[in-house]
C-alpha positions as CSV (number, residue, x, y, z in Angstrom):
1,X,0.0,0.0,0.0
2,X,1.1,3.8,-0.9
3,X,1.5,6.0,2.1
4,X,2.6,9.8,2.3
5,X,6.0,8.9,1.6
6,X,5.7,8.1,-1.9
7,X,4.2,11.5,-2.8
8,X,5.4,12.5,-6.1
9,X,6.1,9.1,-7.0
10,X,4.1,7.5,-10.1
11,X,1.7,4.9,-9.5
12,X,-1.2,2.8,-11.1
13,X,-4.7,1.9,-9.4
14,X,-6.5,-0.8,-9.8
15,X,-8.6,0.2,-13.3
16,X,-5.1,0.7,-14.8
17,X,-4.8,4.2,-14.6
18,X,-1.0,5.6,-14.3
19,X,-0.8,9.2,-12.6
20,X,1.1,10.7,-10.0
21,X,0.3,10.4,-6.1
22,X,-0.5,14.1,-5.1
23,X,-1.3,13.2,-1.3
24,X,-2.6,10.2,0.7
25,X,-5.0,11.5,3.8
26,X,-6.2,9.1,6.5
27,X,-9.4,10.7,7.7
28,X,-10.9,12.8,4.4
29,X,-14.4,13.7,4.4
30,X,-15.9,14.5,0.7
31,X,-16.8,18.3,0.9
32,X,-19.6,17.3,-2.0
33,X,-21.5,15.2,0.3
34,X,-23.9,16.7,2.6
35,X,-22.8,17.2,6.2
36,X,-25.0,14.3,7.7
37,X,-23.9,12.3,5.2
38,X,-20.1,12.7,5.3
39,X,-17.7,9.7,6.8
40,X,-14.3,10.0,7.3
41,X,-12.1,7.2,4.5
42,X,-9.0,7.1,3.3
43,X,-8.3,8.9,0.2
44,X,-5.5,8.8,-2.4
45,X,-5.1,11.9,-4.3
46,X,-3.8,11.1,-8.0
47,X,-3.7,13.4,-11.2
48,X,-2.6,12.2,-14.4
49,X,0.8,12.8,-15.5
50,X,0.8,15.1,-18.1
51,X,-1.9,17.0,-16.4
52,X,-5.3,16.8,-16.4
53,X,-8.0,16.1,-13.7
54,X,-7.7,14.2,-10.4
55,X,-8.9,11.5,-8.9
56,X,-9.7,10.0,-5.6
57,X,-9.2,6.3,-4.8
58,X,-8.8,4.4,-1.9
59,X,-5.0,3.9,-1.1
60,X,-5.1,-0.1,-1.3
61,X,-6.1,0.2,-4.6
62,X,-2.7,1.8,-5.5
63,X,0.7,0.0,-5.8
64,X,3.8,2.2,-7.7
65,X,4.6,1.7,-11.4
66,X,8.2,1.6,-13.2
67,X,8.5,4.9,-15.0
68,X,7.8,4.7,-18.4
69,X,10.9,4.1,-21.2
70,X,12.2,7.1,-22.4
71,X,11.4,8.6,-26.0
72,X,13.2,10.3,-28.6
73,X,16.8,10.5,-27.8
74,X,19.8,12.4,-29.4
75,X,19.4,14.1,-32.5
């Protein structure tokens, strides 16, 4: 499982999407849900690598991928 510490780091989740890990917060409660409704879960913050939107899953759900190969080169 992906905690804090790999921040920064590049990681998949479980529906295959790669992105990097923004934050990892133990006791988040959704602002969109209504105040009665809200329950504290742990969240994993990702957004995708070339930018784009974020997503939340649940940290289990994440392991950290190989960076990919690099393209191009020299010249």
């Amino acid at each position: 499982m992906i905690t804090p510490d790999h921040v920064g780091k590049r990681v998949r989740d479980s529906a295959g999407r790669v992105g990097i890990l923004r934050d990892v917060i133990a006791d988040y409660e959704d602002p969109a849900e209504l105040p009665g409704e809200r329950r504290k879960r742990s969240v994993a913050f990702l957004r995708p690598e070339h930018g784009g939107r974020e997503w939340l899953v649940p940290p289990d759900s994440v392991a950290l991928t190989a960076a990919p190969p690099p393209t191009g080169g020299p010249g």
